[in-house]
C-alpha positions as CSV (number, residue, x, y, z in Angstrom):
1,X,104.2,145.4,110.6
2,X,106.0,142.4,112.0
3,X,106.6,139.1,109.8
4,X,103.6,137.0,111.8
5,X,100.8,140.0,111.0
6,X,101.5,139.8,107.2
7,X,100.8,136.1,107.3
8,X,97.1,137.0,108.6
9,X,94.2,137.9,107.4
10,X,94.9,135.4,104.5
11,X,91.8,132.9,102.8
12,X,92.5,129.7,100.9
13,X,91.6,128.8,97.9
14,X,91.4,124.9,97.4
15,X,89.2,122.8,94.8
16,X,86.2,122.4,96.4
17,X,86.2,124.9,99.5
18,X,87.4,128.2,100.7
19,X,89.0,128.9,104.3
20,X,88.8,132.3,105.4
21,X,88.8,133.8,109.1
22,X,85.8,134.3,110.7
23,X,84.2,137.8,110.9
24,X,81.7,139.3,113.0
25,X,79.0,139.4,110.9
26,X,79.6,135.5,111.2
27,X,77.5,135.8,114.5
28,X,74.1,134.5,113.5
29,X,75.5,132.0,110.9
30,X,77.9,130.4,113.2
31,X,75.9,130.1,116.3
32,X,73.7,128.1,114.6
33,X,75.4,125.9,113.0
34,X,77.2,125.0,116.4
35,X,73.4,124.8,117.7
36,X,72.4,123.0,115.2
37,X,75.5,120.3,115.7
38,X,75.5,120.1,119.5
39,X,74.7,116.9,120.0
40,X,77.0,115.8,117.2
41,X,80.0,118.0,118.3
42,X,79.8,117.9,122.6
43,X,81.6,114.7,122.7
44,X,84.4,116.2,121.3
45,X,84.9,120.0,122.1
46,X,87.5,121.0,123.9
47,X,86.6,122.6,127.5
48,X,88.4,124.5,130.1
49,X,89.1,123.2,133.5
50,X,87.2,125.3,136.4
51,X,88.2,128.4,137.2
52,X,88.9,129.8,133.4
53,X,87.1,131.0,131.2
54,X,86.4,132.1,127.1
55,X,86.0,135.8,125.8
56,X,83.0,136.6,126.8
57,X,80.7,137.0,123.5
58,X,81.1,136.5,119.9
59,X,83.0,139.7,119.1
60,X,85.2,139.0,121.7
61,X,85.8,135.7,120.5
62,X,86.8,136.8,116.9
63,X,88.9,139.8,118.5
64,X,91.0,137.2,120.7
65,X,91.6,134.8,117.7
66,X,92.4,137.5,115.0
67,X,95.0,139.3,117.6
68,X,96.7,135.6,118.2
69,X,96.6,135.5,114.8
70,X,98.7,138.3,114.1
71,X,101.1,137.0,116.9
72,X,101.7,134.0,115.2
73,X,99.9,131.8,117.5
74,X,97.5,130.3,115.1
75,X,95.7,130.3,112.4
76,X,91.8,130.7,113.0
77,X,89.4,129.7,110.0
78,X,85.9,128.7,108.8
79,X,84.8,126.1,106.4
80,X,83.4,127.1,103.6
81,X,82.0,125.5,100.7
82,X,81.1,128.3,97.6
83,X,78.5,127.3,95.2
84,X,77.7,128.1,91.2
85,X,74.0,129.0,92.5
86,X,75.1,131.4,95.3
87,X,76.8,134.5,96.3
88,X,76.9,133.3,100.4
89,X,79.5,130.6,100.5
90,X,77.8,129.1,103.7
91,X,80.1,128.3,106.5
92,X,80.3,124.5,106.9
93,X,83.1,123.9,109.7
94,X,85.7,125.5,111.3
95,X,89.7,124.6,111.2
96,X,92.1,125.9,113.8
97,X,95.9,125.8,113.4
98,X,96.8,126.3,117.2
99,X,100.1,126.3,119.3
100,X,102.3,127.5,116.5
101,X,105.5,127.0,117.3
102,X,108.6,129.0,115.6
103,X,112.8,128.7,116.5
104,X,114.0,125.6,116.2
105,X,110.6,123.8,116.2
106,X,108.5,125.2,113.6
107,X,105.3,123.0,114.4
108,X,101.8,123.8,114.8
109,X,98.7,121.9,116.0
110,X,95.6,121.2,113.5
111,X,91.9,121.0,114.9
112,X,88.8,120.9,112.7
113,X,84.5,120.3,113.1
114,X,82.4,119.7,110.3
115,X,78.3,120.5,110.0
116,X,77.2,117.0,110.8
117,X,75.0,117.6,107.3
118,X,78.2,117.8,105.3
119,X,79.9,115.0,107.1
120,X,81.4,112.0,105.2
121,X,81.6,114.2,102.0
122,X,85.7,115.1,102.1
123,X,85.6,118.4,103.3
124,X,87.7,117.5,106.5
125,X,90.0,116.2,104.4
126,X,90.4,118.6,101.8
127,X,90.5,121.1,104.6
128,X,93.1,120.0,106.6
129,X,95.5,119.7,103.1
130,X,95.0,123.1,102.2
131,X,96.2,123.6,106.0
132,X,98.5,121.6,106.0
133,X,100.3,122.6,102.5
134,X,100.0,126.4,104.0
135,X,101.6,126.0,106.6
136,X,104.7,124.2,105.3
137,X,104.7,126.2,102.0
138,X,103.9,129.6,102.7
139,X,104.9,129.7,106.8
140,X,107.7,127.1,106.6
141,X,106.7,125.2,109.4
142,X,108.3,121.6,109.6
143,X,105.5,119.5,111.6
144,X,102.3,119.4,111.9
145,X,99.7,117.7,114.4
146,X,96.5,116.5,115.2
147,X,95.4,114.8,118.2
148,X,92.1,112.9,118.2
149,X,90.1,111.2,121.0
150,X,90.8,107.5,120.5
151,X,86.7,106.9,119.9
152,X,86.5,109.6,117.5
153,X,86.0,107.3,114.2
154,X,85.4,110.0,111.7
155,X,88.2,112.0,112.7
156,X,90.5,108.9,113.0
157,X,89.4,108.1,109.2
158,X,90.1,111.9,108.0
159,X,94.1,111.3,109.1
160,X,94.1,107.6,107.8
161,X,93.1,108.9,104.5
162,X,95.8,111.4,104.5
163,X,98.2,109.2,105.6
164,X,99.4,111.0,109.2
165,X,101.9,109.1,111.1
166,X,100.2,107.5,114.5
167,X,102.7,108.9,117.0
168,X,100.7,106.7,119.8
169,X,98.5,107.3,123.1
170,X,98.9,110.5,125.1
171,X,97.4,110.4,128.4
172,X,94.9,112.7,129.9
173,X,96.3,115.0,127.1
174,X,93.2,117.5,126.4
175,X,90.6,118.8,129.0
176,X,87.3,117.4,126.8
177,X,83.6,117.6,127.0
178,X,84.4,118.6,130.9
179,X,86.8,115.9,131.7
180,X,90.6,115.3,130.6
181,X,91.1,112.6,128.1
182,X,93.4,110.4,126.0
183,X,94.1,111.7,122.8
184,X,96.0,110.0,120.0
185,X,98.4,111.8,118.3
186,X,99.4,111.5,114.6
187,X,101.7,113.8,112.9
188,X,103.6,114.9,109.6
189,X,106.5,116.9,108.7
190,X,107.2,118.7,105.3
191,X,109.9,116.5,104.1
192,X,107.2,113.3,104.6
193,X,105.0,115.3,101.8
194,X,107.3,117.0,99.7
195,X,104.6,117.4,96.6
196,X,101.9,118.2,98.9
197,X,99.1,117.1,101.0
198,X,96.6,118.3,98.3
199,X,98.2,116.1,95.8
200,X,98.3,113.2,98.2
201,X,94.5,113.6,98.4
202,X,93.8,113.8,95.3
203,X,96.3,110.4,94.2
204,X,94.3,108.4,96.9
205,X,90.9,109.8,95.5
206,X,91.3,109.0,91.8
């Protein structure tokens, strides 16, 4: 087993939610929520330019992310937010630590959605912490990302809140909802947050 398959399958634990990859018996859950949050989420999902394409299905999906996984390539998880009056912790987003990075830049690339019902609640937030502290603590990555269309005020407010270092404009930076598009880029690295994103979040909330 090489070093990047014993960093996945791994779930977080955090205060409020759990991150944990997504499974195939996900199918009917996830599609939807995504269903569900089209309207809300189109403006904002990332698209491929003509010519290529996604796996084709669910379980081809979930296949392709777990094996990039176990690459090192990223780190593919749901949302999700347990509950004293359940046993089904119900999936309530989705974050996606994408082009990892290793040798001598150690960075990887943060992307989140959250169910439109639980929006304005933290869970963004909180999610991309537990991330965030993952990937510096347990991987020993040095920087992290996450790039956000300029009109995208909830997202902008999630890396305000955590206090993300606006890197400035990058042009035509992400193929978008069909088009490419200016994305913003804000960034942190370890030493900027050496207690902790979780700890951050939780001084600015209290």
């Amino acid at each position: 087993m090489s070093d990047y398959e014993r960093n996945w399958p791994v779930t977080l634990h955090g205060p409020r939610l759990v991150l944990r990859p997504l499974r195939r018996r996900d199918k009917a859950e996830w599609m939807h929520l995504r269903r569900t949050n089209e309207q809300w989420l189109t403006p904002w999902d990332a698209t491929l330019p003509a010519g290529t394409g996604y796996p084709a299905g669910f379980g081809a999906m979930v296949l392709a992310q777990n094996r990039s996984a176990r690459l090192g390539q990223t780190l593919p998880w749901v949302i999700t937010l347990p509950s004293l009056h359940s046993r089904h912790a119900p999936i309530v987003g989705q974050l996606t630590v994408s082009s990892i990075m290793w040798g001598a830049a150690r960075s990887g690339s943060i992307g989140y959605w959250v169910d439109v019902a639980h929006a304005g609640n933290g869970i963004a937030p909180e999610a991309v912490a537990m991330a965030t502290d993952h990937c510096f603590t347990a991987l020993g990555l040095h920087r992290i990302e996450i790039n956000i269309r300029p009109e995208n005020g909830p997202s902008l407010r999630v890396v305000q809140k955590l206090g993300f270092r606006d890197e400035g404009l990058r042009k035509d930076f992400l193929h978008i909802n069909g088009a490419w598009a200016d994305h913003r880029s804000f960034a942190l690295t370890a030493p900027e947050v050496p207690d902790g994103m979780l700890l951050r979040l939780r001084d600015t909330t209290h």
